[in-house]
C-alpha positions, -999 to +999 in steps of 0.1 A: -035+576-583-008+587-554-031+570-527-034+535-528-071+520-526-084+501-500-098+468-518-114+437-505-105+405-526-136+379-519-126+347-537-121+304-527-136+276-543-169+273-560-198+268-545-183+281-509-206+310-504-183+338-518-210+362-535-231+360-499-205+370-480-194+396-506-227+413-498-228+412-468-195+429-458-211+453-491-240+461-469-217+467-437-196+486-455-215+506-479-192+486-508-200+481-543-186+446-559-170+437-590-172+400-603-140+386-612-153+358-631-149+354-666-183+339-677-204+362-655-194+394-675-218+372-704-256+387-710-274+353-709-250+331-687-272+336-659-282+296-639-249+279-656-223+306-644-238+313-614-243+347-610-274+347-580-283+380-586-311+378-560-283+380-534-277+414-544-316+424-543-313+438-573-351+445-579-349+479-564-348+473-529-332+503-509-305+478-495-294+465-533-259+466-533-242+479-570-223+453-590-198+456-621-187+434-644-218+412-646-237+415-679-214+438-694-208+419-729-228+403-754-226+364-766-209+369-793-182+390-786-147+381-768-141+387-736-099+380-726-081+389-695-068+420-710-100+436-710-109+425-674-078+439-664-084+472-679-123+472-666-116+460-631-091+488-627-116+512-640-137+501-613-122+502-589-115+539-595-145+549-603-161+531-566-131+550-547-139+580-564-178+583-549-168+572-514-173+533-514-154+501-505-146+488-537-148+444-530-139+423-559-154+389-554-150+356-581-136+322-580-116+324-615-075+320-601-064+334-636-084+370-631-074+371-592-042+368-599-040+394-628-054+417-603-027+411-577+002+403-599-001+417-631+001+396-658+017+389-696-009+398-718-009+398-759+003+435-767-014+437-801-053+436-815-059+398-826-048+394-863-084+380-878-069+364-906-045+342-883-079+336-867-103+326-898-074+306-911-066+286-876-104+282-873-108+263-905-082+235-896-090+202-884-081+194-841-057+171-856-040+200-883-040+222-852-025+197-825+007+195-853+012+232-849+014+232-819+032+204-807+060+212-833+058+257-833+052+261-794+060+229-774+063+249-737+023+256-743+016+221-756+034+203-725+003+217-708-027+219-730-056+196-726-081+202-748-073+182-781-102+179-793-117+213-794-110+235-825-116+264-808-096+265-775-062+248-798-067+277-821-068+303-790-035+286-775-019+292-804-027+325-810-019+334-777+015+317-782+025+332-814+019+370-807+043+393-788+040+391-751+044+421-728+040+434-691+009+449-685+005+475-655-003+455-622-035+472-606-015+462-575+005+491-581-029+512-576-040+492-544-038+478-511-058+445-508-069+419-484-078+386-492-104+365-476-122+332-488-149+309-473-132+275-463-152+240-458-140+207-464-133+193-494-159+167-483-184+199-472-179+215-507-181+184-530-218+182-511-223+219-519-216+213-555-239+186-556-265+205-539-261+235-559-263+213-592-296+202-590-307+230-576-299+248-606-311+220-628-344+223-611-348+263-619-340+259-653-305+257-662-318+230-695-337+257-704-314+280-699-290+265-729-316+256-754-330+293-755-291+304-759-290+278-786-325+290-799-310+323-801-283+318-820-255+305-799-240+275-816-231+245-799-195+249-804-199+280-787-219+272-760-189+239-757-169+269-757-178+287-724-175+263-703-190+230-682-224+236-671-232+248-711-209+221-727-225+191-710-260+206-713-254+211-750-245+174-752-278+166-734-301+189-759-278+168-789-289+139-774-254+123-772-261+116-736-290+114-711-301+135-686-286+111-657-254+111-677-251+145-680-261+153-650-234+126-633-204+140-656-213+176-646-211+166-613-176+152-616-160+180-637-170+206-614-156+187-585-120+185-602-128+219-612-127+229-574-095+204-570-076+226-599-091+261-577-074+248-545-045+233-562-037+279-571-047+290-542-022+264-525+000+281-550-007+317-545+001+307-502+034+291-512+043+325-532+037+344-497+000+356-504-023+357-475-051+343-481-080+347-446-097+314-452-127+318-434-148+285-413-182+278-431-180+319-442-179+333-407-195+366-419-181+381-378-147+371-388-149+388-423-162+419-406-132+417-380-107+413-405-118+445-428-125+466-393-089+459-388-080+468-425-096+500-432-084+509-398-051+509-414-047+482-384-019+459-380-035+421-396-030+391-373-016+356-390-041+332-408-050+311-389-058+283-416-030+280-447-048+255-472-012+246-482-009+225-450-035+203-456-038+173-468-070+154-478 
């Protein structure tokens, strides 16, 4: 593409509103989003990833606003940031191309980045054998190989107990690494995120919680589990299904599972701020917006798309201290 595409970059914290306000600038802006989160892509990770399609009015009303990247995959099959990469690009082409504002929306820092940056990717098809063999190991057979073959990626890691994500890091360690074609090369991007206090959000997470304990998110996990997703799977993808699992294996109660979930989600947030402090150090703007401020948002792309000089932010996260 000669032309650079106009792109609006939705992301912040969870549980700050970012999919509403998404929309809404989709509706203002006849826009069509992509989800830059890397559970949502899932069929069947609907309550515990979040993915309030309802906000989109999906159901065929006239004002529905078109999303990608949501339901694209099945259970049971990989989804890596190479792929999202490749996808998101595609997108966004493919929105430009019939005349709409292409606005990529999610809250996971490795895919935003990738979008912006570019990223080092594994260059090569996974090597299954590697993979079967490195699967049938013990945690403590795989913590070895790593520590002693790739200590730089050890330093780091955290998860030491499950088989599955120490296989992964060593995988990704031990294959070739190379540069993979930023989309920024393709676009011209704003970004704009919802700010509340941390306070403000840790009460938004809570909220959020039961809410989605209340429509179903138990139920949700045992009919993935029902339908053949294993536990160390569902452990697999992530927080909400990895403590839930632990419920429905009875190795907790509900109150327990319920008050941990709480907790990890809340540091979960702390390790979202702690990048996007990151990505304002390395010179990225980032418009945080107060409690959404849907007027600002609209202010801010007018200005944009107008090929209009931006104005400072007037909030940089990496000033504050809580």
């Amino acid at each position: 593409m000669n032309k650079k595409i106009k792109t609006i970059i939705i992301t912040g914290p969870t549980a700050s509103g970012k999919t509403a306000l998404a929309v809404d600038l989709a509706r203002k802006f006849d826009g069509e989003i992509i989800s830059a989160d890397s559970r949502q892509v899932y069929k069947g990770l609907d309550l515990g990833t979040g993915k309030d399609l309802a906000d989109y009015a999906a159901d065929g009303n006239k004002n529905a606003v078109p999303y990608h990247l949501i339901d694209n995959v099945e259970l049971n099959e990989e989804y890596n940031l190479l792929r999202f990469c490749n996808d998101c690009a595609n997108a966004i082409k493919d929105i430009a191309n019939r005349g709409k504002l292409p606005i990529i929306c999610g809250g996971t820092p490795l895919y935003i980045n990738a979008i912006i940056d570019g990223y080092k990717l594994p260059g090569a098809p996974p090597d299954e054998e590697q993979r079967k063999l490195l699967r049938s190991k013990s945690c403590k057979e795989l913590t070895q190989i790593l520590k002693d073959q790739y200590p730089e990626t050890a330093k780091d890691f955290k998860d030491w107990l499950n088989v599955n994500r120490l296989a992964r890091a060593i995988e990704k360690s031990s294959v070739k690494e190379e540069k993979i074609k930023p989309i920024i090369d393709d676009i011209e991007y704003i970004i704009m995120a919802p700010f509340f206090h941390r306070k403000v959000i840790h009460q938004r997470i809570e909220q959020r919680l039961d809410q989605r304990l209340e429509e179903g998110m138990i139920e949700e996990v045992r009919n993935l589990h029902d339908n053949g997703a294993t536990w160390k799977w569902l452990d697999f993808l992530g927080l909400e299904y990895r403590y839930v699992s632990q419920y429905l294996q009875q190795k907790c109660t509900k109150k327990e599972m319920r008050d941990q979930l709480l907790i990890k989600i809340r540091q979960f947030a702390k390790r979202q701020d702690i990048w996007f402090r990151k990505m304002e150090r390395e010179n990225k703007q980032i418009y945080w917006l107060k409690k959404a401020d849907i007027n600002e948002a609209i202010a801010l792309t007018e200005l944009f798309l107008d090929h209009k000089r931006l104005p400072e932010p007037k909030i940089k996260i990496k000033d504050i201290k809580y």
